[in-house]
C-alpha positions as CSV (number, residue, x, y, z in Angstrom):
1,X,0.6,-30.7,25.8
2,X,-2.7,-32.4,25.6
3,X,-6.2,-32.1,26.7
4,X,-9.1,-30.0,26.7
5,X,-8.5,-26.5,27.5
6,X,-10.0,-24.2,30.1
7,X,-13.2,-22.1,29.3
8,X,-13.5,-23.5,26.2
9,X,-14.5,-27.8,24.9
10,X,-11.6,-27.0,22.6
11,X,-8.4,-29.9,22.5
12,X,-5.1,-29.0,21.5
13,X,-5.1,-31.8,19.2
14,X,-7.5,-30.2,17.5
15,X,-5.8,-27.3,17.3
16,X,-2.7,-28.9,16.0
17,X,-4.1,-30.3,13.1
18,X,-6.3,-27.7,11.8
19,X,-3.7,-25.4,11.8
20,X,-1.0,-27.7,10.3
21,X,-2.8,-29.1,7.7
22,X,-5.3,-26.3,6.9
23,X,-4.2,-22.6,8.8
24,X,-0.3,-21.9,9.1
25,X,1.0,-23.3,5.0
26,X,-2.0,-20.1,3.8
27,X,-1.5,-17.6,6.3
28,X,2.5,-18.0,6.0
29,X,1.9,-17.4,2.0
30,X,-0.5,-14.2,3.0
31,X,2.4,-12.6,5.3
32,X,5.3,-12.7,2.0
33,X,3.0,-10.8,-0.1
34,X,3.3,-6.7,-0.3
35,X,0.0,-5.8,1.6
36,X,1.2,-7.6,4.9
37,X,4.9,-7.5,5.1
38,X,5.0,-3.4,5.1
39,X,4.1,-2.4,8.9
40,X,3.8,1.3,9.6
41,X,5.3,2.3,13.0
42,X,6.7,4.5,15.5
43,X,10.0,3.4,17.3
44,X,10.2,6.8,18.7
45,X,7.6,7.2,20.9
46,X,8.5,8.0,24.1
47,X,7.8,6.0,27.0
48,X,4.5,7.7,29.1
49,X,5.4,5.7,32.4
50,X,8.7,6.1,33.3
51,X,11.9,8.0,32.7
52,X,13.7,6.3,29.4
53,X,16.7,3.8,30.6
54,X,18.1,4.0,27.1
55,X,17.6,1.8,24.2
56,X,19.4,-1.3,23.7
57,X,23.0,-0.7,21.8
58,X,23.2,-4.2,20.3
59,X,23.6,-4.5,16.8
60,X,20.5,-7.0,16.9
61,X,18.0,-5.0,18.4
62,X,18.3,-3.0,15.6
63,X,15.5,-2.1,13.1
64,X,16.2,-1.1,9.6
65,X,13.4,0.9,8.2
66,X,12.3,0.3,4.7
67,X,13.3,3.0,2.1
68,X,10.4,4.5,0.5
69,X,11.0,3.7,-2.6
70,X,10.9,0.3,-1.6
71,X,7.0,1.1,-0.5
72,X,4.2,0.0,-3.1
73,X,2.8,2.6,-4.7
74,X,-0.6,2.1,-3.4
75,X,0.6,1.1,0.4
76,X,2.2,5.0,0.9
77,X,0.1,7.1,2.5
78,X,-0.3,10.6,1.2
79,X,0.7,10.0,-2.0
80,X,-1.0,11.4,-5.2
81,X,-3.4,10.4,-7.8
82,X,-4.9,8.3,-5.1
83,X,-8.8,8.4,-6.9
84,X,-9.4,7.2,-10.0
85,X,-11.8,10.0,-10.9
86,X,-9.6,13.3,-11.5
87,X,-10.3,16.0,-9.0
88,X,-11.2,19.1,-11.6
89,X,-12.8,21.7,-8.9
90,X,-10.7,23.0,-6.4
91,X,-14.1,21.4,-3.5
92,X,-12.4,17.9,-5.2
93,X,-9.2,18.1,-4.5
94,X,-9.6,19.5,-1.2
95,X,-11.6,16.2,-0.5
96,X,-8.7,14.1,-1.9
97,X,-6.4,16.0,-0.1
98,X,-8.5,15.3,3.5
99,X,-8.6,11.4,2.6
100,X,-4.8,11.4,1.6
101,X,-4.0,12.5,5.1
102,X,-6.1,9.7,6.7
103,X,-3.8,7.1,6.1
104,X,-6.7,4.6,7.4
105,X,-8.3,4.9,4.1
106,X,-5.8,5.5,1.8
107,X,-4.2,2.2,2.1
108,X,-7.1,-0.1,2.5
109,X,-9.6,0.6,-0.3
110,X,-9.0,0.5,-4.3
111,X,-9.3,3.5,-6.1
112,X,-12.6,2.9,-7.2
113,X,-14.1,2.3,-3.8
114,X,-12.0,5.5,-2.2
115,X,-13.9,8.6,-2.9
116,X,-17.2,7.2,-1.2
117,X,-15.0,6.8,2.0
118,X,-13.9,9.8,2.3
119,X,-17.0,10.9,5.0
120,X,-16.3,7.5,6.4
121,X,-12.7,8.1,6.9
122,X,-13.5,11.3,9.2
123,X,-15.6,8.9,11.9
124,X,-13.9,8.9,15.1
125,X,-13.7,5.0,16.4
126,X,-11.7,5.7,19.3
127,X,-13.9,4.5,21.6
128,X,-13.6,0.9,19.8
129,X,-10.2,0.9,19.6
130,X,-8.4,-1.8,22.5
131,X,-4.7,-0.1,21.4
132,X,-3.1,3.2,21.4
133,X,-2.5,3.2,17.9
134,X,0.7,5.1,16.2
135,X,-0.1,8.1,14.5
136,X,0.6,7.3,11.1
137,X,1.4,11.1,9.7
138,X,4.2,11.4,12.3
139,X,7.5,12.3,10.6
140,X,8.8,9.9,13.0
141,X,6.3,6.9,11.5
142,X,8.5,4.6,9.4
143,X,7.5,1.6,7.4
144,X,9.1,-1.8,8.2
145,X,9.6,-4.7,5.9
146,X,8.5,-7.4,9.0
147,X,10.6,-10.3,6.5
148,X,13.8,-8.5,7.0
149,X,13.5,-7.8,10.4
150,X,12.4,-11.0,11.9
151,X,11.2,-11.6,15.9
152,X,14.2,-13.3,17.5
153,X,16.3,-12.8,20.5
154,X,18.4,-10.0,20.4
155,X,20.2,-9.9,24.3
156,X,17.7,-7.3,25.3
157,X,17.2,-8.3,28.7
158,X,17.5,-7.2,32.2
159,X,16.1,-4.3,34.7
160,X,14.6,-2.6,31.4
161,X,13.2,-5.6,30.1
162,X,12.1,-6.9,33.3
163,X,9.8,-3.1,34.5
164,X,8.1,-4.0,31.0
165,X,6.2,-7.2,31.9
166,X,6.1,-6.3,35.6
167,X,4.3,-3.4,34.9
168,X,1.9,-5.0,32.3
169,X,1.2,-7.7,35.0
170,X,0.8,-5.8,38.4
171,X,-0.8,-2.6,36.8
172,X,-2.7,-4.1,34.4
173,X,-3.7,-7.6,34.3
174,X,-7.0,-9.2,36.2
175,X,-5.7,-11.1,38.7
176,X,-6.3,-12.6,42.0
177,X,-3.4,-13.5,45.1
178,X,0.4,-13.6,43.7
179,X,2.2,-17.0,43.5
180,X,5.9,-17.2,42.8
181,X,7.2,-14.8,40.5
182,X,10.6,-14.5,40.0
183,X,11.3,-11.2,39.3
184,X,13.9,-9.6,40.4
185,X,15.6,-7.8,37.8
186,X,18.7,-8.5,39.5
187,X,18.4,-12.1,39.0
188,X,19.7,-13.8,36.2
189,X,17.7,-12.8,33.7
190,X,16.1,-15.1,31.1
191,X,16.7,-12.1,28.5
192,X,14.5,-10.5,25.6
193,X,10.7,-9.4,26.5
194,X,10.8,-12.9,28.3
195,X,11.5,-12.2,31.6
196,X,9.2,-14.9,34.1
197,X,6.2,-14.0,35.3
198,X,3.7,-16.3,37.0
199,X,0.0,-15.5,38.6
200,X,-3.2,-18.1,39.5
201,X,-6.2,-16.7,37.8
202,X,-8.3,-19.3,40.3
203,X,-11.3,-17.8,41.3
204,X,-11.5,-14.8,38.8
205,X,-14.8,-14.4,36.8
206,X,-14.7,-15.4,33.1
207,X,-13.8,-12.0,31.5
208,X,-10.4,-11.7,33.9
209,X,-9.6,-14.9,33.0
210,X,-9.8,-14.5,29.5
211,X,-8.1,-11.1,29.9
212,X,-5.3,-12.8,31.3
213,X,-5.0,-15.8,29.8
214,X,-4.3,-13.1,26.7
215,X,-1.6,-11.4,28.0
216,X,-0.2,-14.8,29.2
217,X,-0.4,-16.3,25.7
218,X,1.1,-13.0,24.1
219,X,3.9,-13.2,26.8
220,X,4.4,-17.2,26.2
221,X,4.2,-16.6,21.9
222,X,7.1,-13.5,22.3
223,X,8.9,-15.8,24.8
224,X,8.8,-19.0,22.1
225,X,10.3,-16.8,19.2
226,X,13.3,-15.9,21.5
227,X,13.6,-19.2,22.4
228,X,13.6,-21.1,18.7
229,X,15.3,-17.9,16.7
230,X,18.3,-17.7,19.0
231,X,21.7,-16.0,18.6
232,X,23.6,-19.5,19.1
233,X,27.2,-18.3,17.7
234,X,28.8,-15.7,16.4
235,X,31.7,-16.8,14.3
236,X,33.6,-14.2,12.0
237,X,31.1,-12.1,12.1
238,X,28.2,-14.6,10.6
239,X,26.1,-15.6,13.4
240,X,24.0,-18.5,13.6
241,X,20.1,-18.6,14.5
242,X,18.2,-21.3,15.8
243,X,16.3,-23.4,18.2
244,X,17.8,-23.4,21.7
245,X,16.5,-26.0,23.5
246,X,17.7,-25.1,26.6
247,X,16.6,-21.9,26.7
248,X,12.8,-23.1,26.0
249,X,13.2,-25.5,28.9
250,X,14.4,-23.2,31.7
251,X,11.0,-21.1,30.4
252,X,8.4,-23.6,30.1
253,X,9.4,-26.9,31.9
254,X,7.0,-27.9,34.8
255,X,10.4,-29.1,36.7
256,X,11.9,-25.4,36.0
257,X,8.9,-23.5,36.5
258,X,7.2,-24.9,39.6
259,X,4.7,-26.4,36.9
260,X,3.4,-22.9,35.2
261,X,5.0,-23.8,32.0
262,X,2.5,-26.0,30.8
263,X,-0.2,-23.4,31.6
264,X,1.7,-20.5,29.9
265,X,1.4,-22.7,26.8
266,X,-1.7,-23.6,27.3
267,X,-2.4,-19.9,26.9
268,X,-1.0,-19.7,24.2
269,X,-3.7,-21.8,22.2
270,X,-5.9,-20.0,23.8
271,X,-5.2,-16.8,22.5
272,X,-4.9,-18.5,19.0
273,X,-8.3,-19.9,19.6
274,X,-9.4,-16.0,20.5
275,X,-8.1,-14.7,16.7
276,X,-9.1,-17.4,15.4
277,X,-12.3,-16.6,16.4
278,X,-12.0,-12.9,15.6
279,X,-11.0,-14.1,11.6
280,X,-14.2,-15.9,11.6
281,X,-16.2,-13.0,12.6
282,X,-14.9,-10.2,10.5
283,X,-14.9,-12.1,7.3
284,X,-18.1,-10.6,6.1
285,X,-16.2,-7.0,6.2
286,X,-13.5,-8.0,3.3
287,X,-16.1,-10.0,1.3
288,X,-18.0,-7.0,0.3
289,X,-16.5,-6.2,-3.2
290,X,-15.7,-2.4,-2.3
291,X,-13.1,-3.3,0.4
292,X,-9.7,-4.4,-1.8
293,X,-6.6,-5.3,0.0
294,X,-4.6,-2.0,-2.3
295,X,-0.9,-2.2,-2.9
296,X,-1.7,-0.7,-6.7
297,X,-0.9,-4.3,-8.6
298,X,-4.3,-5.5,-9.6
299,X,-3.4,-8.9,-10.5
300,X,-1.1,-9.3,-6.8
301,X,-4.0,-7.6,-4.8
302,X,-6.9,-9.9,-6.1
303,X,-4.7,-13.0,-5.5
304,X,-3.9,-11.2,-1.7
305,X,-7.7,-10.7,-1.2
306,X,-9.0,-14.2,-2.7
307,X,-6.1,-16.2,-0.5
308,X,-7.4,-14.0,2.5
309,X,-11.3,-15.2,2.0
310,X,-10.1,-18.7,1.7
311,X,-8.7,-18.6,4.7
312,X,-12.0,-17.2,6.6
313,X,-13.7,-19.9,5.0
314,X,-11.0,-22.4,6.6
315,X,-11.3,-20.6,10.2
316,X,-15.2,-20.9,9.4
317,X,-15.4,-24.8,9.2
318,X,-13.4,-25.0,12.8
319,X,-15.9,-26.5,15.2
320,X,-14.8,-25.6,18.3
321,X,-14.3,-22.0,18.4
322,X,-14.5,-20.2,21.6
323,X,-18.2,-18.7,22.5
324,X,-17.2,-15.1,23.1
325,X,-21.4,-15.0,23.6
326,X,-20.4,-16.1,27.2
327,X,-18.3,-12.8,28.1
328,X,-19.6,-9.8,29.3
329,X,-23.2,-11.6,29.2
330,X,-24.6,-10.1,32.8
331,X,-26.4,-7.5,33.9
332,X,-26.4,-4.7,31.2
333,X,-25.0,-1.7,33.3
334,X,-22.5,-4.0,35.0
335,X,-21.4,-6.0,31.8
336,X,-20.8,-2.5,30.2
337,X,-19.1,-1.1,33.0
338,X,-16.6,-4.1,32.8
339,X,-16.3,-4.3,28.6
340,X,-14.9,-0.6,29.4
341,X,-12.6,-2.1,31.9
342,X,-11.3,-4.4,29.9
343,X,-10.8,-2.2,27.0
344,X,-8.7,0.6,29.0
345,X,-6.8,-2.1,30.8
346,X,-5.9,-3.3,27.3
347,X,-5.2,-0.2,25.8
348,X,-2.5,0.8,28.6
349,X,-0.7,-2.3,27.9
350,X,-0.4,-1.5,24.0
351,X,1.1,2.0,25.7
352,X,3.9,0.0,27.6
353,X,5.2,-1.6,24.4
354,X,6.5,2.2,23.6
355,X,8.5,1.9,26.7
356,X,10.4,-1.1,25.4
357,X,14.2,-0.1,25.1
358,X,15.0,-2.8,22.2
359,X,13.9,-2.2,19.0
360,X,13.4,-5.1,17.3
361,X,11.2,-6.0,20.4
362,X,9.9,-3.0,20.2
363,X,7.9,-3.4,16.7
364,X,6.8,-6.9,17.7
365,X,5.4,-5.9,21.0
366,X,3.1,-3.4,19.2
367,X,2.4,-5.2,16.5
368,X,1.3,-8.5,18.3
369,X,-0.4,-6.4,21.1
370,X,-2.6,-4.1,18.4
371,X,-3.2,-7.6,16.0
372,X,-4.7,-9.1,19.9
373,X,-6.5,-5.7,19.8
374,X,-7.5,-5.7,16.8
375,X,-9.4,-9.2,17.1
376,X,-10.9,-7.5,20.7
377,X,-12.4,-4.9,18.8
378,X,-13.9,-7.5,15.9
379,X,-15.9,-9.6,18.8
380,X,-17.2,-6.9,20.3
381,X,-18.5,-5.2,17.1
382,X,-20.7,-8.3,15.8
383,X,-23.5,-6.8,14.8
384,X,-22.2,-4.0,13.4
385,X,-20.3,-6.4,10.7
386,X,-23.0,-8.2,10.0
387,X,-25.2,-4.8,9.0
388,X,-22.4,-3.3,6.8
389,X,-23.7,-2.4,3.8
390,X,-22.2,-4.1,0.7
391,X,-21.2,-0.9,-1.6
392,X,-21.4,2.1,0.5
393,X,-19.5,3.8,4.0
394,X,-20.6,2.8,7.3
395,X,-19.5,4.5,10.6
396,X,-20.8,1.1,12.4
397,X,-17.3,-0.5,12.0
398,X,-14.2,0.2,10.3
399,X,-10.5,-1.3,9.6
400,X,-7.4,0.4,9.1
401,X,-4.5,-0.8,6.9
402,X,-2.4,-1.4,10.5
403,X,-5.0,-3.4,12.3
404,X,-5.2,-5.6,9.4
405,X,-1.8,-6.3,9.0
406,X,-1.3,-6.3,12.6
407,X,-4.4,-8.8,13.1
408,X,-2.7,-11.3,10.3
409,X,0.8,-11.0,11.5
410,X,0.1,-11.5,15.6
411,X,-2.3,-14.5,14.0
412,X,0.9,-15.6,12.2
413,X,2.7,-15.4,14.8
């Protein structure tokens, strides 16, 4: 690929070497450490859209949960001693007890900054939030080590896999007249959350073409981890992973795809270029010295945090970011009317991912679709980050623990 892409004066050689050089070597050394690789979730939901096919019985689609004594101390939520002031009244302890249960404070903030939170942790954001998020007290709400159980292709494919994107496309994505779209779930199927989809988004405004120029580019990123973490054998037991070559060119070749390939990866630096952007803007939230990224090591959490602000300041010094100014930018009852749109129409599709019958593909649906929420909610809530105060709650704007290791990981990704 080359050129200038759509909606934005951004190249992809641009892209290329800020993220080689300066972007992927930092944000791959953030992902290893203990804040980011532990991703709470629910496997178990059930699907709200249609009648369960079953989940996929290969060995590979698999998740293995993490044991809890494998959890960091200060990442488990509900655990005790979680303020560093003792709780000697009975009106104290019942106030530790409330923040222990909201798991989106617990894990965030160090134990100095937690007991000011605790009002803060009862504010409702719903209405900011672009995902369905997993309710974290849920006995069925496991943690997963995301380094042990890698996005790759696992042979989930088919009917199952198929509904998935079909549904996300027709039911929920902006979009104007069909083209060809091969997808028939009795064809032969490409496998994995992969399955070919192709729509023109000519003549939709600039918010529906962002919107699905996202879904495209989440759809194109899943479909390039099946493709270059590939079951190629399985020999005594020991298979072997890597790229398949092949398998990349039946999905993105113009010759194989009656030309959409390039475009599908062209959305796909287009929704880097969208979290990018979101990084940028939410760096002034984790600079203020009461937000620490908490596992319970001092030393490894203020080397977590200080390799996180160097990394804003890298996403910071990119000078071609996209002007999310531009969206949503008419008439104020119409421009409100479709932010809300675009947020529900969102927020179903982080619902579909729990109708995903593989569970490896499963975890990185929701974790890619609520790190693409996440940066959604950061661009619409500008001004809000910019009035935070430095040492004391705000109900203007607010991260959980998940978003913020969704929002790295889908980046990583």
């Amino acid at each position: 690929l080359t050129g200038v892409l759509d909606d934005c004066l951004c190249d992809i050689e641009s892209i290329d070497d800020f993220n080689t050089f300066k972007i992927f070597p930092k944000i791959q050394k953030l992902q290893e450490r203990d804040y980011f690789r532990y991703y709470k979730v629910n496997l178990k939901r059930p699907c709200p859209f249609w009648a369960d096919d079953g989940h996929c019985s290969i060995k590979d689609c698999h998740v293995e949960p993490c044991p809890e004594s494998k959890i960091p101390v200060g990442i488990k939520a509900g655990s005790s001693n979680k303020y560093s002031k003792a709780a000697n009244n009975s009106k104290e302890l019942e106030d530790c007890e409330q923040a222990n249960k909201l798991g989106a404070v617990n894990s965030t903030l160090s134990n100095q900054s937690k007991e000011a939170f605790i009002d803060w942790a009862r504010y409702d954001d719903s209405q900011d939030h672009f995902c369905e998020l997993d309710d974290e007290r849920s006995p069925d709400a496991q943690y997963v080590d995301l380094l042990l159980n890698p996005e790759r292709y696992t042979g989930y494919k088919g009917p199952s896999a198929w509904r998935v994107w079909n549904s996300i496309y027709e039911e929920n994505c902006f979009k104007p007249r069909s083209v060809y779209r091969p997808l028939n779930p009795l064809a032969p199927s490409r496998g994995g959350l992969g399955s070919v989809c192709l729509f023109s988004w000519t003549g939709l405004c600039l918010e529906k073409r962002v919107f699905y120029k996202l879904i495209s580019g989440l759809h194109a990123s899943i479909n390039l981890h099946l493709c270059a973490n590939y079951l190629l054998e399985e020999t005594w037991g020991k298979p072997r992973w890597g790229p398949n070559v092949k398998e990349f060119t039946r999905r993105f070749d113009p010759a194989e795809t009656k030309g959409e390939g390039p475009r599908r990866l062209k959305n796909l630096y287009f929704l880097y270029l969208i979290e990018l952007r979101a990084l940028s803007k939410v760096a002034p939230y984790f600079e203020r010295a009461v937000v620490d990224l908490y596992t319970g090591n001092g030393h490894e959490d203020a080397e977590s945090k200080a390799l996180l602000l160097d990394i804003f300041r890298d996403t910071k010094s990119f000078h071609m970011h996209f002007d999310e100014k531009s969206m949503f930018a008419g008439d104020k009852k119409g421009a409100k009317s479709l932010k809300e749109e675009f947020r529900l129409h969102f927020k179903n599709i982080s619902r579909i991912m729990d109708c995903v019958g593989c569970d490896k593909c499963r975890l990185w649906g929701k974790l890619q679709t609520q790190g693409l929420g996440t940066a959604l909610k950061i661009l619409f809530s500008e001004k809000e980050i910019q009035s935070l105060p430095e040492n004391s709650p705000s109900k203007g704007f607010q991260l959980t623990r998940q978003e913020i290791v969704a929002l790295v990981n889908a980046f990583g990704r």
